[in-house]
C-alpha positions in Angstrom: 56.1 -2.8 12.0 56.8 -6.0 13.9 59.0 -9.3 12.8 58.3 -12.7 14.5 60.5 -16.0 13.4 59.1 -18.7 15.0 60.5 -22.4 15.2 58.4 -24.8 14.9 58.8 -28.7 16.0 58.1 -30.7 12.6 56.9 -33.9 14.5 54.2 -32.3 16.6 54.1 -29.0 15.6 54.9 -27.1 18.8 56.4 -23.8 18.9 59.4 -24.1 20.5 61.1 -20.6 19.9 60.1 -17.0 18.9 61.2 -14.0 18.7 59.5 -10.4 18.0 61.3 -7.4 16.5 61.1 -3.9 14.9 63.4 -5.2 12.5 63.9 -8.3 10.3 67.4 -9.2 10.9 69.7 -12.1 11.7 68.9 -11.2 15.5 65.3 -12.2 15.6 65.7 -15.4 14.1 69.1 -16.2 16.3 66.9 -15.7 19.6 63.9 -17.8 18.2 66.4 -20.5 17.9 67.9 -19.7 20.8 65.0 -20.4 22.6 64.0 -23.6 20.8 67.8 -24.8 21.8 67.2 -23.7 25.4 63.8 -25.3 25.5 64.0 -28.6 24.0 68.4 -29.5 24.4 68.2 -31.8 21.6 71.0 -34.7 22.5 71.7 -35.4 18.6 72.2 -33.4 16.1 69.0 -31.9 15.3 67.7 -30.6 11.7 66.9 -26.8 11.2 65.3 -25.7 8.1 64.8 -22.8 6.7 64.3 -20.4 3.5 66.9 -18.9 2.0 66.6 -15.3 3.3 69.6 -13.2 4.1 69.0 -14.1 8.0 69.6 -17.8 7.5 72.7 -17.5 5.4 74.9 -14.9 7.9 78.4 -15.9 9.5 76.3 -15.4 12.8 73.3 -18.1 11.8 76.3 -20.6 11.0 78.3 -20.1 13.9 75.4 -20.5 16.1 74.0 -23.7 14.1 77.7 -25.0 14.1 78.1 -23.9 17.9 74.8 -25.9 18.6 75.1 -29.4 16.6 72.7 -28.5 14.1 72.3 -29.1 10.7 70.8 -26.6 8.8 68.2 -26.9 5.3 67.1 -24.7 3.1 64.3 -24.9 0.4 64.7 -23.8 -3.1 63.5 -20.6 -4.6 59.8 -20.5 -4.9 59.5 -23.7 -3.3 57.3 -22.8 -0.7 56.1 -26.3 -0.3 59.3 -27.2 2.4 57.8 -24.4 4.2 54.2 -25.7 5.0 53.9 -25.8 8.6 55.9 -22.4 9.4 53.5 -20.9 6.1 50.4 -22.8 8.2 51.1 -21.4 11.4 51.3 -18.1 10.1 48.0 -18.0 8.5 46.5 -19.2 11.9 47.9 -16.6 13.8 46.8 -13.8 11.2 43.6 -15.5 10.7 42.7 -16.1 14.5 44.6 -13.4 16.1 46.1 -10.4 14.6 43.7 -9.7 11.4 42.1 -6.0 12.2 43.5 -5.7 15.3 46.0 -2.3 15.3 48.8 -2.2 18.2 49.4 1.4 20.1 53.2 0.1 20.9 55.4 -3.2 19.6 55.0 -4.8 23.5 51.6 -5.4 23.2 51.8 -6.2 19.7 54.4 -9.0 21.2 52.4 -9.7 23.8 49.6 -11.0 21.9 51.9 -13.2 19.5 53.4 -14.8 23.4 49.5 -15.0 24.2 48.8 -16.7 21.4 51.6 -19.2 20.9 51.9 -19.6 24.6 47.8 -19.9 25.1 45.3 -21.2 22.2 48.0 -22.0 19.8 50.4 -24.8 21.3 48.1 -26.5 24.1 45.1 -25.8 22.7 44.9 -25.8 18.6 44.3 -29.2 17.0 46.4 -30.1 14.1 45.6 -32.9 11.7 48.8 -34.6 11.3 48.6 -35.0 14.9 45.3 -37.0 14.7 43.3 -33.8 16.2 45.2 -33.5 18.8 47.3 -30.3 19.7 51.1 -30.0 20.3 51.1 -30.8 23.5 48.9 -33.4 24.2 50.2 -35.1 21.1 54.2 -35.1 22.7 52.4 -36.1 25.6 50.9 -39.6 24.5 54.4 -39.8 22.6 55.7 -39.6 26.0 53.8 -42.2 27.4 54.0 -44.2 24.7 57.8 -44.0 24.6 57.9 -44.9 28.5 55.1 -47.8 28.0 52.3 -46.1 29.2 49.2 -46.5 27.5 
C-alpha cells in the first residue's frame, strides 16, 4: 500500500508538492508541503486547505504551518465540495495512470506518480478553469501578463 498527499496550486492548478509513503501519517503530508513551500516561497501569507483528517490537525502540521506563514482551512464533514480540485486530480491520476497497473516494490509505484505529476499531468493536461490550457502554460501567460507581455 502506497499514500500520496499532493498540494495543489488553487489558481492554476499545478502540483506543487507530493509526497509518497507506506504509511498515511502526518509525515507524508508535512514533506508535500514541504516541497510546495520550497518550490513556490510564497512572500505573503499563503492559504492551505485541507480536510479534517488526523494529519492536518497534529502539533507537527501547526508548527510547520505557523513556522511557514501559512494559514490553514479545513472543510466540514462530508463536505467534499471544498475539496474539488485535490478530489479531481485524484480521479485523473487513477483514471489515466495507476488503474490496473500492480507495482512489484513502493519505488516504482512512486516513480510513476513523479512521472505523472512531473510529465503528462502539470505541463501537459489541460484544465478548464484554466481556459484549456495546462498548469504551466497557464502561470506562464500569467507571467507575461503580469510583466506586460502579451
Amino acid at each position: 500500500m502506497a499514500y500520496l498527499a499532493v498540494v495543489i496550486d488553487h489558481y492554476s492548478r499545478r502540483v506543487v508538492g507530493w509526497s509518497v509513503q507506506s504509511r498515511q501519517t502526518t509525515d507524508v503530508v508535512l514533506q508535500a508541503l514541504h516541497m510546495a513551500v520550497w518550490r513556490r516561497k510564497p512572500k505573503h501569507r499563503a492559504l492551505i486547505h485541507s480536510d479534517q483528517s488526523s494529519q492536518f490537525t497534529s502539533m507537527d502540521w501547526a508548527a510547520f504551518i505557523r513556522a511557514h506563514n501559512l494559514e490553514h482551512t479545513m472543510s466540514r464533514r462530508g463536505n467534499c465540495h471544498d475539496n474539488a480540485v485535490a478530489e479531481s486530480f485524484f480521479s485523473s491520476l487513477k483514471r489515466e495512470r495507476i488503474r490496473r497497473r500492480t507495482y512489484k516494490t513502493r519505488a516504482k509505484a512512486r516513480q510513476d506518480v513523479f512521472d505523472y505529476v512531473a510529465m503528462p499531468y502539470t505541463p501537459v493536461h489541460r484544465q478548464v478553469r484554466n481556459g484549456m490550457l495546462s498548469p504551466v502554460e497557464f502561470e506562464r501567460q500569467q507571467i507575461l501578463k503580469a510583466e506586460g507581455v502579451q
